[in-house]
C-alpha positions as CSV (number, residue, x, y, z in Angstrom):
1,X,21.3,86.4,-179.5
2,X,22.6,82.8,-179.0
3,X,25.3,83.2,-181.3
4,X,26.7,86.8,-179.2
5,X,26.4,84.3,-176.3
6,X,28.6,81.4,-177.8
7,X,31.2,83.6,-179.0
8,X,31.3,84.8,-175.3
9,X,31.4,81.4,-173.8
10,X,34.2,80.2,-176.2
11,X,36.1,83.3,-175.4
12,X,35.6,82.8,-171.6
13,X,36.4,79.4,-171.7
14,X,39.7,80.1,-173.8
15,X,40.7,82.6,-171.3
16,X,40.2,80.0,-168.4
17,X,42.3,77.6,-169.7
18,X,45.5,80.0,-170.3
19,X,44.9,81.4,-166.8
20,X,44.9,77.5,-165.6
21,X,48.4,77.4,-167.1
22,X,50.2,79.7,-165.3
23,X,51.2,78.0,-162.2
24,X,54.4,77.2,-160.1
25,X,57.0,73.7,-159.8
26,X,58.2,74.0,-156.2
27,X,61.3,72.7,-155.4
28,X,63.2,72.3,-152.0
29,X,66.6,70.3,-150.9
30,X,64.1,67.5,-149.4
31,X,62.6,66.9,-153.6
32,X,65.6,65.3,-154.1
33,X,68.1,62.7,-153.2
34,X,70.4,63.7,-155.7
35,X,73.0,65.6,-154.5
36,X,77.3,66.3,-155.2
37,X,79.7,67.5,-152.7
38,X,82.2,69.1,-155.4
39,X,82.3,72.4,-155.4
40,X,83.1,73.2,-158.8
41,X,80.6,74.2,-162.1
42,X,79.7,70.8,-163.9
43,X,80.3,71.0,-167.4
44,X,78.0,68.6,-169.8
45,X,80.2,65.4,-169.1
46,X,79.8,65.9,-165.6
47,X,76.0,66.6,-165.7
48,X,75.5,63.4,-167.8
49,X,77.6,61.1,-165.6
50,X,75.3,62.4,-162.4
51,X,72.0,62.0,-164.3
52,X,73.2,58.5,-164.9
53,X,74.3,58.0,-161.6
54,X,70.9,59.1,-160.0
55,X,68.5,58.3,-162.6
56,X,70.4,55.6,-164.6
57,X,69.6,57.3,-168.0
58,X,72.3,57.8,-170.9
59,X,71.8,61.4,-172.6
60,X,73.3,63.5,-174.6
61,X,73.3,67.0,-172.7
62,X,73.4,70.8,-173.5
63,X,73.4,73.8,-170.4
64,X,70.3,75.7,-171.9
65,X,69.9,78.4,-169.3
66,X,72.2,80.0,-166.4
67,X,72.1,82.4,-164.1
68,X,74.5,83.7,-161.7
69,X,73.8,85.8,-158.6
70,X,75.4,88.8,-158.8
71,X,76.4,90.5,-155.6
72,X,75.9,94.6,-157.2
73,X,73.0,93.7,-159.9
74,X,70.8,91.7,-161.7
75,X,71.9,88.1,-162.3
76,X,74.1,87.3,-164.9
77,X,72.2,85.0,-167.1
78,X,73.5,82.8,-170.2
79,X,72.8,80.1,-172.4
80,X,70.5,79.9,-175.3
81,X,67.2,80.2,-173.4
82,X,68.6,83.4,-171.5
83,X,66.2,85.6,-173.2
84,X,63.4,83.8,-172.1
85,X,63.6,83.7,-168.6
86,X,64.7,86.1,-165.7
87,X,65.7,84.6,-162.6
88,X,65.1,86.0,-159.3
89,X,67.3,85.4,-156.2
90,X,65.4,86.4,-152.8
91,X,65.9,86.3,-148.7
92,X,68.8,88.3,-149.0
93,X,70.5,90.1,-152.0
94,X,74.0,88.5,-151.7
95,X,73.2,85.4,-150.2
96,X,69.6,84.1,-151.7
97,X,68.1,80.7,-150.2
98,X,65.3,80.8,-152.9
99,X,64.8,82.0,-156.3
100,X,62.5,82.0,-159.0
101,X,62.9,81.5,-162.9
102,X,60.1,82.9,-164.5
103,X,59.2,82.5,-168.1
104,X,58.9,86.0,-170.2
105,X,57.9,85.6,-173.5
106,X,60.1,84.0,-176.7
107,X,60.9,80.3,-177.1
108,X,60.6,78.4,-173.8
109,X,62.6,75.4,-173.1
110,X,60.2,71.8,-173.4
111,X,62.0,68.6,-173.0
112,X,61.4,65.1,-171.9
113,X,64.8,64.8,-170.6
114,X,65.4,68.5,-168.5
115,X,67.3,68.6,-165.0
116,X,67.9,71.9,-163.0
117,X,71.3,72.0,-160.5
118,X,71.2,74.3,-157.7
119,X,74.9,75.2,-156.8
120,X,76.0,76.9,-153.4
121,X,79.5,75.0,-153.6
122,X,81.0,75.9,-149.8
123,X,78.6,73.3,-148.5
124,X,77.5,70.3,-147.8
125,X,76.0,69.4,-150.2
126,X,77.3,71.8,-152.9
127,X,74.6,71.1,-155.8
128,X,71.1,69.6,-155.8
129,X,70.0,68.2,-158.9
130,X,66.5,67.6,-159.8
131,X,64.8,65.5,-162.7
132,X,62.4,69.0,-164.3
133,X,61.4,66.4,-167.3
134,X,57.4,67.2,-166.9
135,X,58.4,71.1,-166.8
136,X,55.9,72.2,-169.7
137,X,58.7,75.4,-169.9
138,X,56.4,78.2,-169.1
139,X,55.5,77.6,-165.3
140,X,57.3,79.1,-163.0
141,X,60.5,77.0,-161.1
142,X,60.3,78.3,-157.1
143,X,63.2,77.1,-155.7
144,X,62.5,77.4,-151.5
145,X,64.6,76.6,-148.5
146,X,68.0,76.1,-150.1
147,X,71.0,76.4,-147.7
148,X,69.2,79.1,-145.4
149,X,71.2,78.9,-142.1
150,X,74.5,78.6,-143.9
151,X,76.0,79.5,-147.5
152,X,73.8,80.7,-150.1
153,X,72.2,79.7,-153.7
154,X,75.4,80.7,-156.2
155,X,73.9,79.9,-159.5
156,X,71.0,77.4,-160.9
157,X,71.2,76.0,-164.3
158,X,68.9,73.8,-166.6
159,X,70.3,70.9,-168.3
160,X,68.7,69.1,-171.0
161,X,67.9,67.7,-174.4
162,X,64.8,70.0,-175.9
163,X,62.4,67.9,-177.8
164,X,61.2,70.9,-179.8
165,X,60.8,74.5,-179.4
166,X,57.8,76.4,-178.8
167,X,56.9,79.7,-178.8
168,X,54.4,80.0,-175.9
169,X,52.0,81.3,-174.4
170,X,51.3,83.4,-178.2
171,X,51.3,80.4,-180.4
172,X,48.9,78.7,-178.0
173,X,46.6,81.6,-177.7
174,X,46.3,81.9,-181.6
175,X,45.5,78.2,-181.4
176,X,42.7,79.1,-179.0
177,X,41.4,82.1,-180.9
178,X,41.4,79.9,-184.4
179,X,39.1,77.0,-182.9
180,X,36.8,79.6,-181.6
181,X,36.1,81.4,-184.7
182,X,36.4,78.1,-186.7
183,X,33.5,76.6,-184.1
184,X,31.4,80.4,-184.7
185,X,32.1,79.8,-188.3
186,X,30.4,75.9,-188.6
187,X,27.5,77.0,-186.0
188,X,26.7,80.1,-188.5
189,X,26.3,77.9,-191.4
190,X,24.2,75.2,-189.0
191,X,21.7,78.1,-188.5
């Protein structure tokens, strides 16, 4: 009988602890003093100059994950992380003051170095961007409050240099499931 009830408890706590992961990084035009009046699409030179300019780090930077609002669809999403996430715009369909990128399964982005732009680009200012470095890649990014009187959230777009790749939450969860029956495996021989 105390064994059925271990196996439970290590189950139940394994269960807690994934359900304590999924949780939400809220971001709003005040999170940031980092901003850029040019209305244009930064490409990796540009993005890097910024970062040093507003955090006064040197990196080598790649666009891992784009999306595009799209006035008569789904957003048009790119990069090498575009499987992994969906991005929804929301207030209104053509001109979105929030979103939110969710995580969906496959590799998730995790980097020490990760910064997300927000781009309207008709005004002022045209792009927030925002140092995402402690993003563990599988919360969800809530973007709130962006440009809501006035123009409208055009595209967002993650920037960074990945430390590694993971595939979460399934590689985690295997994790999980191999300490428990490795712990009800030691406390069988114990008895």
């Amino acid at each position: 009988m105390m064994k059925g009830n271990w196996l439970i408890r290590a189950l139940a706590a394994s269960l807690l602890f994934f359900a304590a992961q999924a949780q939400a990084l809220l971001l709003t035009p005040a999170g940031t003093t980092c901003t850029s009046n040019i209305n244009s699409n930064f490409n990796e030179t540009q993005v890097e100059a910024w970062v040093l300019s507003c955090f006064g780090r040197t990196l080598d930077l790649s666009l891992l994950y784009k999306a595009d609002v799209s006035d008569d669809g789904p957003p048009s999403e790119s990069g090498p992380y575009a499987g992994s996430y969906q991005t929804t715009f929301s207030n209104t369909a053509s001109d979105p003051s929030n979103a939110l990128i969710d995580y969906i399964s496959g590799l998730a982005i995790v980097c020490p170095e990760c910064f997300l732009v927000v781009k309207d680009g008709n005004q002022t200012p045209a792009q927030y961007l925002f140092d995402i470095g402690s993003w563990n890649g599988t919360d969800d990014l809530s973007l709130s409050g962006f440009w809501p009187d006035q123009g409208a959230i055009s595209n967002v777009a993650i920037w960074g240099a990945p430390a590694r790749q993971v595939s979460a939450p399934g590689t985690m969860a295997l994790f999980g499931l191999a300490l428990a029956g490795l712990g009800f495996v030691l406390r069988r021989k114990a008895t």
